[in-house]
Structures are given as C-alpha cells and as structure tokens.
TINUSE-590846 format. One record per atom (N, C-alpha, C): residue in one letter; atom name; x, y, z. Coordinates in pm, whole numbers. Each point is the difference from the previous one (the first is absolute). Example, Ala and Ser with C-alpha at 12.3 -4.5 7.8 and 13.67 -1.06 7.14 Angstrom:
// residues 2
{residuo->A; atomo->N; xx->1319; yy->-569; zz->780}
{residuo->A; atomo->CA; xx->-89; yy->119; zz->0}
{residuo->A; atomo->C; xx->90; yy->120; zz->0}
{residuo->S; atomo->N; xx->-35; yy->105; zz->-72}
{residuo->S; atomo->CA; xx->82; yy->119; zz->6}
{residuo->S; atomo->C; xx->-77; yy->109; zz->73}
This chain:
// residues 143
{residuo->X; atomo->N; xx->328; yy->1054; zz->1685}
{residuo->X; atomo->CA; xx->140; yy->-31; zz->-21}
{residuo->X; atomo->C; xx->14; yy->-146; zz->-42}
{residuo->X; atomo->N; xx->55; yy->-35; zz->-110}
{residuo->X; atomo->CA; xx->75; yy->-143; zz->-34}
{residuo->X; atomo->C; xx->91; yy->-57; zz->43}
{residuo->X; atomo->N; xx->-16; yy->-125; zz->51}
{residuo->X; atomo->CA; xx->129; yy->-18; zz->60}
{residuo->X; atomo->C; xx->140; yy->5; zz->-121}
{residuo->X; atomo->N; xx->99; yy->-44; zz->37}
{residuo->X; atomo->CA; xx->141; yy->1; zz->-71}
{residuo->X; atomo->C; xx->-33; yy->-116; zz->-137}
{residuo->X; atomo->N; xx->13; yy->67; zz->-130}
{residuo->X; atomo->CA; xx->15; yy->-139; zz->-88}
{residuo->X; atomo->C; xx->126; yy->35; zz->-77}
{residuo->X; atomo->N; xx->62; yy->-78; zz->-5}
{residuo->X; atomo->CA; xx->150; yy->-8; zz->-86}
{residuo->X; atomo->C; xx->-57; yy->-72; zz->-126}
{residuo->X; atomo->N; xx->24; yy->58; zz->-147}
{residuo->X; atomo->CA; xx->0; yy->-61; zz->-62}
{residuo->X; atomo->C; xx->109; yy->-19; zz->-105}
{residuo->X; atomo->N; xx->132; yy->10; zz->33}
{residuo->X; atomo->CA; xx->116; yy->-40; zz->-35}
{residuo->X; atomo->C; xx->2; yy->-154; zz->1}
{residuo->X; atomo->N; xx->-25; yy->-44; zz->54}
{residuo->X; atomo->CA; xx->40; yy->-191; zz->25}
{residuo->X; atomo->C; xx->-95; yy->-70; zz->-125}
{residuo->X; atomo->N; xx->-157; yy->57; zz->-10}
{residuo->X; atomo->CA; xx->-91; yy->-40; zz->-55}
{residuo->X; atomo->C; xx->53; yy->37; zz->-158}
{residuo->X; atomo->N; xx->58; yy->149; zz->-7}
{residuo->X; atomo->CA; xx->63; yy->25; zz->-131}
{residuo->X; atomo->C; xx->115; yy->-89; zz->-72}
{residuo->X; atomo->N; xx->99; yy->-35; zz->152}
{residuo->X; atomo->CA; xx->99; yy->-55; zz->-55}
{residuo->X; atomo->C; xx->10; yy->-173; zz->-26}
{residuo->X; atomo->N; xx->-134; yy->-45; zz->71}
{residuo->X; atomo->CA; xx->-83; yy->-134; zz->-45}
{residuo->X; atomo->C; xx->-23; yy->-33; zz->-112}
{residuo->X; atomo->N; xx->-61; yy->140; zz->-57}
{residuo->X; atomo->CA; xx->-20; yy->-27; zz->-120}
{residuo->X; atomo->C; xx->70; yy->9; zz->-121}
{residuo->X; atomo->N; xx->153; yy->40; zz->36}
{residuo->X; atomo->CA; xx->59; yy->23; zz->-86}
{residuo->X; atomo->C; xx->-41; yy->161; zz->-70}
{residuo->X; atomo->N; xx->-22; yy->62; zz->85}
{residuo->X; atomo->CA; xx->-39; yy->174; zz->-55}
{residuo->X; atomo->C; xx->97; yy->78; zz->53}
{residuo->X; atomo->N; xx->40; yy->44; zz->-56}
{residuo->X; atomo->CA; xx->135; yy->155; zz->49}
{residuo->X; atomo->C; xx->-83; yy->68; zz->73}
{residuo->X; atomo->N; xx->57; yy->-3; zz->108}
{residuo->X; atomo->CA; xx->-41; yy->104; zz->106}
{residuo->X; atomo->C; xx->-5; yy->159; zz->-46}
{residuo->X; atomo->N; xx->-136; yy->74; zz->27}
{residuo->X; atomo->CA; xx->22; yy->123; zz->-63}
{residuo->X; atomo->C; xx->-101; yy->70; zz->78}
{residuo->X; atomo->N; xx->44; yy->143; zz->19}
{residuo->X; atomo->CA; xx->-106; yy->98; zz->65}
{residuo->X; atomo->C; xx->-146; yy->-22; zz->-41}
{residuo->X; atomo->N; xx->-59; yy->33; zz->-119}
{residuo->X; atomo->CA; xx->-93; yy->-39; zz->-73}
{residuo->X; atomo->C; xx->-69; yy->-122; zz->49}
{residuo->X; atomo->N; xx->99; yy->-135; zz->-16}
{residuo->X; atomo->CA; xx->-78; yy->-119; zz->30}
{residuo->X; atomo->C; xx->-30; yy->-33; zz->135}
{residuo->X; atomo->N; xx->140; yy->81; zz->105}
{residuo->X; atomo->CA; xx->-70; yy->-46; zz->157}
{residuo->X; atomo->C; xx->-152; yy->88; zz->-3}
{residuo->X; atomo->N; xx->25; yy->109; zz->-62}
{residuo->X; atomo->CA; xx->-138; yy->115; zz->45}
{residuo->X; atomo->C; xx->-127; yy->-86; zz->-41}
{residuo->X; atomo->N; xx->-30; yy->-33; zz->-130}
{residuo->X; atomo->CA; xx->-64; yy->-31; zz->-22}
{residuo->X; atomo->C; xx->-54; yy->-154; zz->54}
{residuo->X; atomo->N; xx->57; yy->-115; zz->35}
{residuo->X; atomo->CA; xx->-5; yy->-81; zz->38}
{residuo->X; atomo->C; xx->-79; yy->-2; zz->163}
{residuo->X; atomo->N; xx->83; yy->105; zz->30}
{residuo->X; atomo->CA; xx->-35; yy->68; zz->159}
{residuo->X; atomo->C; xx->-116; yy->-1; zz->4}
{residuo->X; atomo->N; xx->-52; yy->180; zz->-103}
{residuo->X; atomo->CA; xx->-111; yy->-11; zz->-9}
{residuo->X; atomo->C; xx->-107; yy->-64; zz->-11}
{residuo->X; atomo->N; xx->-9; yy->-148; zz->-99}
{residuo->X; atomo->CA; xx->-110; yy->-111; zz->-36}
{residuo->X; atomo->C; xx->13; yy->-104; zz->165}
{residuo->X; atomo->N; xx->82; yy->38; zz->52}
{residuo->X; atomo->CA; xx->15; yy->-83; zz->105}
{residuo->X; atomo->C; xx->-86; yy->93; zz->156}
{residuo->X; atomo->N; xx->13; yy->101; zz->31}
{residuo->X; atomo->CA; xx->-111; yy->103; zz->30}
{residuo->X; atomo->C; xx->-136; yy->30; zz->-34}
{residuo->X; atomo->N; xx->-12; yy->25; zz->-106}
{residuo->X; atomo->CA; xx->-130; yy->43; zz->-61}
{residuo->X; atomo->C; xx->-30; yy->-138; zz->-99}
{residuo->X; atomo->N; xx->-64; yy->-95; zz->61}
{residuo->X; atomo->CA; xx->-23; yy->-109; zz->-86}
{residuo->X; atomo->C; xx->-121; yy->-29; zz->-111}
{residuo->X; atomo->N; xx->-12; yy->15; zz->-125}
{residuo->X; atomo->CA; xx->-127; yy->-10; zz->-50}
{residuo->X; atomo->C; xx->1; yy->169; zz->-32}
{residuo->X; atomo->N; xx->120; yy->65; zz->-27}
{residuo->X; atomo->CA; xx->19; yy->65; zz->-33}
{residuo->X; atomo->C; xx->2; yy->72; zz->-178}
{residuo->X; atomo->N; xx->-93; yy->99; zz->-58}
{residuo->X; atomo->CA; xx->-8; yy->27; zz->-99}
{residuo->X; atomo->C; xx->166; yy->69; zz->-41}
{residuo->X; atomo->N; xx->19; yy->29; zz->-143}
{residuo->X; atomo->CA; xx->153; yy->23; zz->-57}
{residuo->X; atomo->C; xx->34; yy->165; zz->76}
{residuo->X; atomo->N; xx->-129; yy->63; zz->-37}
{residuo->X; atomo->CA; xx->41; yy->173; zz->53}
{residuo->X; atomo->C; xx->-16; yy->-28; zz->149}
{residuo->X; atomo->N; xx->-66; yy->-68; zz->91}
{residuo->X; atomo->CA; xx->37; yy->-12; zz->141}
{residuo->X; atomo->C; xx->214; yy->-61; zz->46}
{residuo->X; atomo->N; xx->-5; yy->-29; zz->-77}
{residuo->X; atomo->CA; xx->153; yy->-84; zz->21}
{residuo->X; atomo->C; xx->14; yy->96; zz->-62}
{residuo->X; atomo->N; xx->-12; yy->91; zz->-124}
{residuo->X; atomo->CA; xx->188; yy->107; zz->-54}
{residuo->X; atomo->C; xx->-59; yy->65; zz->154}
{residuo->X; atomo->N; xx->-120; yy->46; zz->30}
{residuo->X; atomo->CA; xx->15; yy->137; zz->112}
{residuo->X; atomo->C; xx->87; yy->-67; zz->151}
{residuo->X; atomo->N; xx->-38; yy->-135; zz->30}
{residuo->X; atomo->CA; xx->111; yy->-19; zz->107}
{residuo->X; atomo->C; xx->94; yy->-3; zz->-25}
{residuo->X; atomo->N; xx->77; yy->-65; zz->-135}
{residuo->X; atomo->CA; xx->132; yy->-18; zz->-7}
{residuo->X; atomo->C; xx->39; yy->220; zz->5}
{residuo->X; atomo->N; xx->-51; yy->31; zz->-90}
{residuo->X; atomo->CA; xx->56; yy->145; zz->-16}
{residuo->X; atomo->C; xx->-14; yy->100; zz->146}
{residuo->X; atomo->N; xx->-42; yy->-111; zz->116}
{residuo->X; atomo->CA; xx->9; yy->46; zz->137}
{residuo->X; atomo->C; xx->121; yy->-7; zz->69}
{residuo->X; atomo->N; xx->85; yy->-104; zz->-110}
{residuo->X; atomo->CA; xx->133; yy->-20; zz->91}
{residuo->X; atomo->C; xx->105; yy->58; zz->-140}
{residuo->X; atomo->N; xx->-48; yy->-39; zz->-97}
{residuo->X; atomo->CA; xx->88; yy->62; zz->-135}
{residuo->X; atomo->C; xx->-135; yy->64; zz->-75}
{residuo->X; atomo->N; xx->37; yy->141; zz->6}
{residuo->X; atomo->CA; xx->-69; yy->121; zz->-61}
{residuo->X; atomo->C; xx->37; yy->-14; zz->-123}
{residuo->X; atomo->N; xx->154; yy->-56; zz->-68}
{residuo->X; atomo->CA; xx->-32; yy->24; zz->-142}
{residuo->X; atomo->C; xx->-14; yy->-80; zz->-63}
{residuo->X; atomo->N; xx->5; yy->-143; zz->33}
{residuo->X; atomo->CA; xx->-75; yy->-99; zz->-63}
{residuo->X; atomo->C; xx->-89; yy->29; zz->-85}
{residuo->X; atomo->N; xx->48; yy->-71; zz->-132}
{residuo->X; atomo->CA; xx->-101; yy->-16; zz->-114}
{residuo->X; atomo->C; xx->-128; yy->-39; zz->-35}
{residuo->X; atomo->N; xx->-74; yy->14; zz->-49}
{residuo->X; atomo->CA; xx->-164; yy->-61; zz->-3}
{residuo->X; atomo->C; xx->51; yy->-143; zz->-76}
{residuo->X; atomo->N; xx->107; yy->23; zz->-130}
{residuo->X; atomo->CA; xx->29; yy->-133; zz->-64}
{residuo->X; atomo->C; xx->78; yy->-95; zz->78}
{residuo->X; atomo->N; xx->105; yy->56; zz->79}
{residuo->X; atomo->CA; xx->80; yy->-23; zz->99}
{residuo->X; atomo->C; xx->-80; yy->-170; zz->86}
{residuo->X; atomo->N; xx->-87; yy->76; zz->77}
{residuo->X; atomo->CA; xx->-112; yy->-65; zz->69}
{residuo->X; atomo->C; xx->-85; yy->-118; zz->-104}
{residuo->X; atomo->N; xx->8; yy->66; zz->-56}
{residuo->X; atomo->CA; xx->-135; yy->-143; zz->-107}
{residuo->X; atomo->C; xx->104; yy->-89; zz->-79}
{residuo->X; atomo->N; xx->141; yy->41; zz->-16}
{residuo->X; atomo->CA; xx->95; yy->-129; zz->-1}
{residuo->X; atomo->C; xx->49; yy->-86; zz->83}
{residuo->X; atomo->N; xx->7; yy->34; zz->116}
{residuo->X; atomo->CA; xx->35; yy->-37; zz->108}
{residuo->X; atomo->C; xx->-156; yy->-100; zz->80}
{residuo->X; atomo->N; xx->-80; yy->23; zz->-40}
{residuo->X; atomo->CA; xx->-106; yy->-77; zz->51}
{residuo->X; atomo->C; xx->-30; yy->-74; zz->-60}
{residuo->X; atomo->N; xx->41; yy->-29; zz->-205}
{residuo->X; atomo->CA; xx->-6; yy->-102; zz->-48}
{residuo->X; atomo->C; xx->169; yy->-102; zz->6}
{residuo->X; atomo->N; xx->86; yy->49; zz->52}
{residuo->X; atomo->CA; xx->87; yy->-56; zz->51}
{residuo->X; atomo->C; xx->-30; yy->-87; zz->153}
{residuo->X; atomo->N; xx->-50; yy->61; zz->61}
{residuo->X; atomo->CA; xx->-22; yy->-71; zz->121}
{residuo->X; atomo->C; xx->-127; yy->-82; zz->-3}
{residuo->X; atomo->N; xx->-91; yy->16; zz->-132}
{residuo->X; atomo->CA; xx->-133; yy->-76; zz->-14}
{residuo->X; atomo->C; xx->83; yy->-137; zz->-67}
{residuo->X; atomo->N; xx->113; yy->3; zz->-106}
{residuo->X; atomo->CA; xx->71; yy->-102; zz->-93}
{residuo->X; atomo->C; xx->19; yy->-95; zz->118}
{residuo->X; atomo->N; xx->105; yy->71; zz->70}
{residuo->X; atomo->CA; xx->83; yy->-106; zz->94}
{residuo->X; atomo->C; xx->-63; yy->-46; zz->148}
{residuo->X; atomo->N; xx->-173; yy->23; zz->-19}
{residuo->X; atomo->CA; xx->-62; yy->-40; zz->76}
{residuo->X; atomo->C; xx->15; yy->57; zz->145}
{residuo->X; atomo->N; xx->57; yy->113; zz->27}
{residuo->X; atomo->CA; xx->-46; yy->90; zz->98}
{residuo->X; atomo->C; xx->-76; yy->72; zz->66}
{residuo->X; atomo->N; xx->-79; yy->-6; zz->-86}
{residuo->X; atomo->CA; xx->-183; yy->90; zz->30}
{residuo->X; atomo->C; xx->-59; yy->-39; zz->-129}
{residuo->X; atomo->N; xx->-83; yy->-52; zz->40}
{residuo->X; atomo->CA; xx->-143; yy->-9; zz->-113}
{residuo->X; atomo->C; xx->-112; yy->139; zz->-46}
{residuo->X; atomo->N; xx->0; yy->-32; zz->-113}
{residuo->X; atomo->CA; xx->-83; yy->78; zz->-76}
{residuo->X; atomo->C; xx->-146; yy->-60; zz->20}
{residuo->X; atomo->N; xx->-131; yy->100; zz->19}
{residuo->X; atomo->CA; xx->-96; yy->-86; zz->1}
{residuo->X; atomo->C; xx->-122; yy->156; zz->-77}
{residuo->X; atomo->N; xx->-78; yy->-80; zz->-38}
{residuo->X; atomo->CA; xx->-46; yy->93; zz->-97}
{residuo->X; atomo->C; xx->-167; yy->-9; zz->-6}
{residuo->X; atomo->N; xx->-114; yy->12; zz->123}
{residuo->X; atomo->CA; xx->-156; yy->-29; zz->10}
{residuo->X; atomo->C; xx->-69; yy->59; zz->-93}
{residuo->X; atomo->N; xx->-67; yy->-18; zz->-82}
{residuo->X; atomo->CA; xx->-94; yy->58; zz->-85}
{residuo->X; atomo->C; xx->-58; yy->121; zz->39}
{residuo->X; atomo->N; xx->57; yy->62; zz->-142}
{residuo->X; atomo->CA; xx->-47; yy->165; zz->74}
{residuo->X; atomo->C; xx->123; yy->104; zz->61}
{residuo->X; atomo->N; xx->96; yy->-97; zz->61}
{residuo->X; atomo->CA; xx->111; yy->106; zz->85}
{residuo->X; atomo->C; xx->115; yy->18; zz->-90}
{residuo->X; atomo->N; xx->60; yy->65; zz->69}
{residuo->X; atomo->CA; xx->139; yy->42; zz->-51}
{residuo->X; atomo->C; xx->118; yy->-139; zz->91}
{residuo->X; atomo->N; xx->59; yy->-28; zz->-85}
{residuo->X; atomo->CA; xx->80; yy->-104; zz->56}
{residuo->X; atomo->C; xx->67; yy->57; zz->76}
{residuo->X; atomo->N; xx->-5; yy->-148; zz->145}
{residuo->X; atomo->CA; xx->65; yy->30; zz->101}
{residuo->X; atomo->C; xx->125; yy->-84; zz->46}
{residuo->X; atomo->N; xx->41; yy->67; zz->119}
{residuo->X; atomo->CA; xx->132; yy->-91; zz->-2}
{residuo->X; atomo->C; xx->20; yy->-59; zz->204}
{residuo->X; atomo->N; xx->49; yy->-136; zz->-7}
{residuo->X; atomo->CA; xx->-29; yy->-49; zz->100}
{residuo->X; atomo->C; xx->182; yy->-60; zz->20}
{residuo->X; atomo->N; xx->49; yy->-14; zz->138}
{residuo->X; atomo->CA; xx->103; yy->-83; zz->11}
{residuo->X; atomo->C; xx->-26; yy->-138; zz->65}
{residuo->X; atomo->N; xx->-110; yy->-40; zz->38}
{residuo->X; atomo->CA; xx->-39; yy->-149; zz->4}
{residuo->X; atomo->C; xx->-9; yy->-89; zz->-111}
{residuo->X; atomo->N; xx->107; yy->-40; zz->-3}
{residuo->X; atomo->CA; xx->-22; yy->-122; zz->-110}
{residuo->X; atomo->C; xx->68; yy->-106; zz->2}
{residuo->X; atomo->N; xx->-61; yy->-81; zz->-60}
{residuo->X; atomo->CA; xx->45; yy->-158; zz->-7}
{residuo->X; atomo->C; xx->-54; yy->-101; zz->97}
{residuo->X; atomo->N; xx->-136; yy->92; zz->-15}
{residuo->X; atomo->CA; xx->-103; yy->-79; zz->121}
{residuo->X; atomo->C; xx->-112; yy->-30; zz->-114}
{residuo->X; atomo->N; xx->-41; yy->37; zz->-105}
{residuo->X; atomo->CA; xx->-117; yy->-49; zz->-19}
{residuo->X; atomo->C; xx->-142; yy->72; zz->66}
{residuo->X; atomo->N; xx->13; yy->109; zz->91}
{residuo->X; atomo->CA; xx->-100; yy->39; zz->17}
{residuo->X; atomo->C; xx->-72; yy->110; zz->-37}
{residuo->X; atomo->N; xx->-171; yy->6; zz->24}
{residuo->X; atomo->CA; xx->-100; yy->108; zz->-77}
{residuo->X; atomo->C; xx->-9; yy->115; zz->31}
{residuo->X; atomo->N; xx->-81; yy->68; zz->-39}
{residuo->X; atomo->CA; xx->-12; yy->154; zz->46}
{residuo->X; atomo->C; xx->-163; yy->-15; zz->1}
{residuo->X; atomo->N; xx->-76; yy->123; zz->59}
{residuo->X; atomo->CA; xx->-136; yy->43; zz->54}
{residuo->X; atomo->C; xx->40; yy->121; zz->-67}
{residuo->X; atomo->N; xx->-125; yy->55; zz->-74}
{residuo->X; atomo->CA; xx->21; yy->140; zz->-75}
{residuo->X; atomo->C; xx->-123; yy->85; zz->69}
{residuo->X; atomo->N; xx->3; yy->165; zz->86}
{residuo->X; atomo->CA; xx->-129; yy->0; zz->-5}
{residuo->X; atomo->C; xx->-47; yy->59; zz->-118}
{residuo->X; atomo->N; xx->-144; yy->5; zz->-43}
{residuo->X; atomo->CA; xx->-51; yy->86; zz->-151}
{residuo->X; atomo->C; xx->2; yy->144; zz->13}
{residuo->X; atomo->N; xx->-13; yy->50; zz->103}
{residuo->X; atomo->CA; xx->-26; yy->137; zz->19}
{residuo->X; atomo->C; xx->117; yy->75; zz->35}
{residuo->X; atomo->N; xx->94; yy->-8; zz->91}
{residuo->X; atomo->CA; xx->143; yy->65; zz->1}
{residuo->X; atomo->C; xx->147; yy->-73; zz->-56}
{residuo->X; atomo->N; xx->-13; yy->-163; zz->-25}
{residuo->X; atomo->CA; xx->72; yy->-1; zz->-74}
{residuo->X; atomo->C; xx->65; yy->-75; zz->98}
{residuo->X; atomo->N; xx->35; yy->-1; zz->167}
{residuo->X; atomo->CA; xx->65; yy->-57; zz->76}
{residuo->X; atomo->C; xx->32; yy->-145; zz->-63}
{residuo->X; atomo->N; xx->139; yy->-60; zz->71}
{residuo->X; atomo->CA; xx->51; yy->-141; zz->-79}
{residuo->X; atomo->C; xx->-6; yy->-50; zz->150}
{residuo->X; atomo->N; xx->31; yy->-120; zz->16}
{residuo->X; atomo->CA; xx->37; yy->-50; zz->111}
{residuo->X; atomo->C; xx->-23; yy->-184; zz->-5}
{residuo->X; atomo->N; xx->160; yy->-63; zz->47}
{residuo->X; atomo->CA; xx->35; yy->-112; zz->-23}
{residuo->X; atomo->C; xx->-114; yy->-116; zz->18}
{residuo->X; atomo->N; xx->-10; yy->-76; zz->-58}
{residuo->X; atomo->CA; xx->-84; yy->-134; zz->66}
{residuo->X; atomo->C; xx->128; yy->-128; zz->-56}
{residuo->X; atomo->N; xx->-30; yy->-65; zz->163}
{residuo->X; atomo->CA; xx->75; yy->-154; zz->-57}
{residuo->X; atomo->C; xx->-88; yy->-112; zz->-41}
{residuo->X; atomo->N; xx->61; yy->-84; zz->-91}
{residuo->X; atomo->CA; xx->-33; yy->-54; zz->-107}
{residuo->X; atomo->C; xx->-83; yy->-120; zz->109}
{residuo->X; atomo->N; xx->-134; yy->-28; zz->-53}
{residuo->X; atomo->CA; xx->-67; yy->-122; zz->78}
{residuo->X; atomo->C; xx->80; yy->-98; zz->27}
{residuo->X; atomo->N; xx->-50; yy->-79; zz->91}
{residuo->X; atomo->CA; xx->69; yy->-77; zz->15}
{residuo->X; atomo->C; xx->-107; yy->-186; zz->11}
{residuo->X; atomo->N; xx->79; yy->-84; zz->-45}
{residuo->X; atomo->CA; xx->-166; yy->-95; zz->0}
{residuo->X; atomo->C; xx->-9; yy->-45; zz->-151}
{residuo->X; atomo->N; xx->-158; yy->-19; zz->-19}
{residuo->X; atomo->CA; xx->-29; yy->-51; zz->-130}
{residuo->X; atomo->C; xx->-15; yy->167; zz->-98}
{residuo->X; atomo->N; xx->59; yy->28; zz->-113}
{residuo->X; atomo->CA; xx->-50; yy->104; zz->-27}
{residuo->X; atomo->C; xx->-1; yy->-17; zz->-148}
{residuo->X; atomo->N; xx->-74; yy->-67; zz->-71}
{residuo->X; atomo->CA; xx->-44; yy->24; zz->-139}
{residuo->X; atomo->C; xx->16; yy->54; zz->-104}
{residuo->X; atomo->N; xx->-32; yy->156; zz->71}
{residuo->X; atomo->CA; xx->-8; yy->121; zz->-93}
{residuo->X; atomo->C; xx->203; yy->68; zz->-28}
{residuo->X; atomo->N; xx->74; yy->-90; zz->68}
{residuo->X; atomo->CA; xx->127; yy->47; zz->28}
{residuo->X; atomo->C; xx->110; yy->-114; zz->-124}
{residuo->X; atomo->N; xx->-98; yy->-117; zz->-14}
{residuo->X; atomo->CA; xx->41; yy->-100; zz->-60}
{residuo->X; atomo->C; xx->-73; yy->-50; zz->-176}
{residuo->X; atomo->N; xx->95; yy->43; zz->-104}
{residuo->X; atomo->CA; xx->-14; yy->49; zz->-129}
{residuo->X; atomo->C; xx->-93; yy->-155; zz->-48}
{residuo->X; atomo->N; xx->-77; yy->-5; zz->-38}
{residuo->X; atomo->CA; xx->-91; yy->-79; zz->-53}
{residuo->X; atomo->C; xx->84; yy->-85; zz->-121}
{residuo->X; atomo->N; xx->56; yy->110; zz->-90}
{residuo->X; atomo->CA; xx->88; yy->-52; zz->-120}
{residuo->X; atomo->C; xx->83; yy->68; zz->37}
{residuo->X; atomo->N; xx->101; yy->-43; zz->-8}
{residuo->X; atomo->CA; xx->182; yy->93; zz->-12}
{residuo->X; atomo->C; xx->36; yy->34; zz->-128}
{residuo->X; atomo->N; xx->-39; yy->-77; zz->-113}
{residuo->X; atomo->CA; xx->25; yy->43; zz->-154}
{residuo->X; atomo->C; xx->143; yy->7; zz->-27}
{residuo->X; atomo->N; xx->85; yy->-101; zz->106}
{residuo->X; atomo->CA; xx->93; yy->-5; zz->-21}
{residuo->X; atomo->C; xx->107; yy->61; zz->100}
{residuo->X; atomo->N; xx->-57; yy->102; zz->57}
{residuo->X; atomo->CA; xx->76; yy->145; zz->65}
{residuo->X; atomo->C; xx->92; yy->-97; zz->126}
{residuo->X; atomo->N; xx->81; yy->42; zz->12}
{residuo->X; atomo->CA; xx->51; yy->-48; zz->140}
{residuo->X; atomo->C; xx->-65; yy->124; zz->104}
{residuo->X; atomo->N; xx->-96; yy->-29; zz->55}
{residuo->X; atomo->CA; xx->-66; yy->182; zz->145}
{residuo->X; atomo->C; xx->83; yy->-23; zz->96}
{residuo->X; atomo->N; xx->34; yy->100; zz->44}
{residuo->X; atomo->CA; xx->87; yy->19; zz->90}
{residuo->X; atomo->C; xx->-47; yy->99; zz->110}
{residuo->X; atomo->N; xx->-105; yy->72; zz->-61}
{residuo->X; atomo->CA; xx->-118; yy->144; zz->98}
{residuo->X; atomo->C; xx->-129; yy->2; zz->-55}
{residuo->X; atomo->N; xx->-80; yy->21; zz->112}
{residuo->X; atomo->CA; xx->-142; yy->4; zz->-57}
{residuo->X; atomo->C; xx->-9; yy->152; zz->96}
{residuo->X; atomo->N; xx->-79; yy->66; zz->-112}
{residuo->X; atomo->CA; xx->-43; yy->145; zz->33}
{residuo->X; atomo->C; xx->-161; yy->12; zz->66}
{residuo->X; atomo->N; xx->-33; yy->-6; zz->102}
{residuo->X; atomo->CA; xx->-116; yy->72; zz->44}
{residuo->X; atomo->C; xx->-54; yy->114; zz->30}
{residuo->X; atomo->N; xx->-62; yy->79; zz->-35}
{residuo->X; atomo->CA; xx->-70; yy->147; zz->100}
{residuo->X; atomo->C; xx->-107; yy->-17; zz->-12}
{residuo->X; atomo->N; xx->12; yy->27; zz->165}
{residuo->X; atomo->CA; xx->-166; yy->18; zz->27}
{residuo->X; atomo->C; xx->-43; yy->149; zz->47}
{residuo->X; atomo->N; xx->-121; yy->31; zz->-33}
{residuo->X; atomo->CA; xx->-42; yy->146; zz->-12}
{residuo->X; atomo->C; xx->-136; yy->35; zz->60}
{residuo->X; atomo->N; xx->30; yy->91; zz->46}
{residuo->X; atomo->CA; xx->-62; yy->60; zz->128}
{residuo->X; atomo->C; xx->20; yy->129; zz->46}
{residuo->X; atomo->N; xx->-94; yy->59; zz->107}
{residuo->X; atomo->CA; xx->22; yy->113; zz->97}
{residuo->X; atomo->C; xx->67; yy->-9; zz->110}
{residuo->X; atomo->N; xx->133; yy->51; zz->5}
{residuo->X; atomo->CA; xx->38; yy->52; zz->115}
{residuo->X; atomo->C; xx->-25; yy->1; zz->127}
{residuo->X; atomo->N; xx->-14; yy->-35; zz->137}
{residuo->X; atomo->CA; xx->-74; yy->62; zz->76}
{residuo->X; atomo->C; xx->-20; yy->124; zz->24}
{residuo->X; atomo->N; xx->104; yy->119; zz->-29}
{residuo->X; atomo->CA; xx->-59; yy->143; zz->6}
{residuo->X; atomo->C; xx->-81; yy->24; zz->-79}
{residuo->X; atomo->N; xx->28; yy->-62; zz->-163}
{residuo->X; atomo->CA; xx->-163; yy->39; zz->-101}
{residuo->X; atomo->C; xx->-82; yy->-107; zz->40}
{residuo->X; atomo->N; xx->-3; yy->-101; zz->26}
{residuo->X; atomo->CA; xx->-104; yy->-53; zz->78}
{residuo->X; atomo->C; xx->-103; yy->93; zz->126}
{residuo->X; atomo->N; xx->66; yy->35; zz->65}
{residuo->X; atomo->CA; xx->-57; yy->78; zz->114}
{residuo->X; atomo->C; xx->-58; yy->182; zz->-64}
{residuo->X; atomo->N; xx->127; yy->53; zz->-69}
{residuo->X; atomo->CA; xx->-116; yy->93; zz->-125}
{residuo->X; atomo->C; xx->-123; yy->-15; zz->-45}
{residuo->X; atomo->N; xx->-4; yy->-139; zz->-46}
{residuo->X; atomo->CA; xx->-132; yy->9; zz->-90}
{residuo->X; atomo->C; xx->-107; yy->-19; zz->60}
{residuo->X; atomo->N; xx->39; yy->-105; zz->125}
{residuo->X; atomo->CA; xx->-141; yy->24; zz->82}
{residuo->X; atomo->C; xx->-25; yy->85; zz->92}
{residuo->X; atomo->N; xx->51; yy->101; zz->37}
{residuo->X; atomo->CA; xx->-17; yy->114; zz->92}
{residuo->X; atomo->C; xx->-82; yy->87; zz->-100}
C-alpha cells in the first residue's frame, strides 16, 4: 500500500489544469518509480480503464516539460520515468533484469562529475550510470 499522494498542488504549481489523466498519471510515476511507459498506462488504466495509450504519453511529456517527473533513458532500455527531480542525482542499472535504483550524487572531490571543457554550455546536470548485477542476479549467477 502507498501512502496518500495528492498531486493537485504539484499540478497547480506548475501551472497545469488539473485533470483525471494528469492526477493518474503523475500518481502513478510517483508509486512505481523508474517506471517503463506500458507499466504507467497499466497503473493509470487501474484507476481510469479508458484512458488513452496517446492520452498517457502526452501527459508524461507534459509533466516531463514542466519538470514534474524526469525522463531517463540507460542504454539498451526503454525510457523510464521518475518523480525525483531537481536533485541532480544517478541511477545503478542492473545488466541482467534491468532493475533501476537511485544513487546520490558524490559528494567531495569528484572529477569525473566536473566538465573538463564546457565549450561554452552553461551544465546544469551531469548524467551518470553505473552498471551492474542486482543482488538477486548477483546471487543467480553464483548459485
């Protein structure tokens, strides 16, 4: 069970019309985090059955625009969708099932986080994944 998330306030923060569609979906990325697109239509269509497939994939680049959930996309996967944002932090991918799961951003001297040349860019995010087994496919492979 999840606890209670309202996401009316967060909608109306952003200047988004409150709508069946957008609480569902919003809900959803806020539940199932690191969530692929057909995992979110099947929760949202848990609370609205007739919700659209296009319905849903507008509504998640609406709430990706106005910075409500991030889009994040590991080599190899199907892009996923997260409601942590505006932190700056990484993800851990495993290779074998695919599991996501948050990492916060070092903290300290960190090099590899800090652009050698900017070429001008103003950075504002640096993207890391790091990749690996799982501990359940970890513990698979050596049994």
């Amino acid at each position: 069970m999840h606890p209670a998330f309202d996401a009316e306030p967060l909608l109306r923060g952003a200047a988004l019309r409150v709508t069946r569609p957008r609480v569902a979906v919003l809900t959803a990325v806020h539940q199932h985090p690191h969530a692929d697109t057909d995992s979110i239509i099947r929760a949202v269509r848990a609370d609205l059955a007739d919700v659209s497939t296009q319905a849903v994939y507008d509504v998640l680049r609406a709430l990706t625009t106005a910075g409500l959930v991030r889009r994040i996309e590991p080599a190899g996967s199907a892009a996923r969708y997260e409601a942590r944002v505006g932190d700056n932090h990484h993800h851990v991918v495993c290779r074998s099932c695919g599991d996501i799961a948050d990492v916060d951003c070092a903290v300290g001297y960190t090099p590899c986080l800090t652009a050698s040349h900017d070429h001008g860019f103003s950075i504002d995010e640096a993207e890391v994944v790091y990749w690996g087994l799982c501990p359940d496919c970890s513990t698979a492979r050596s049994s």
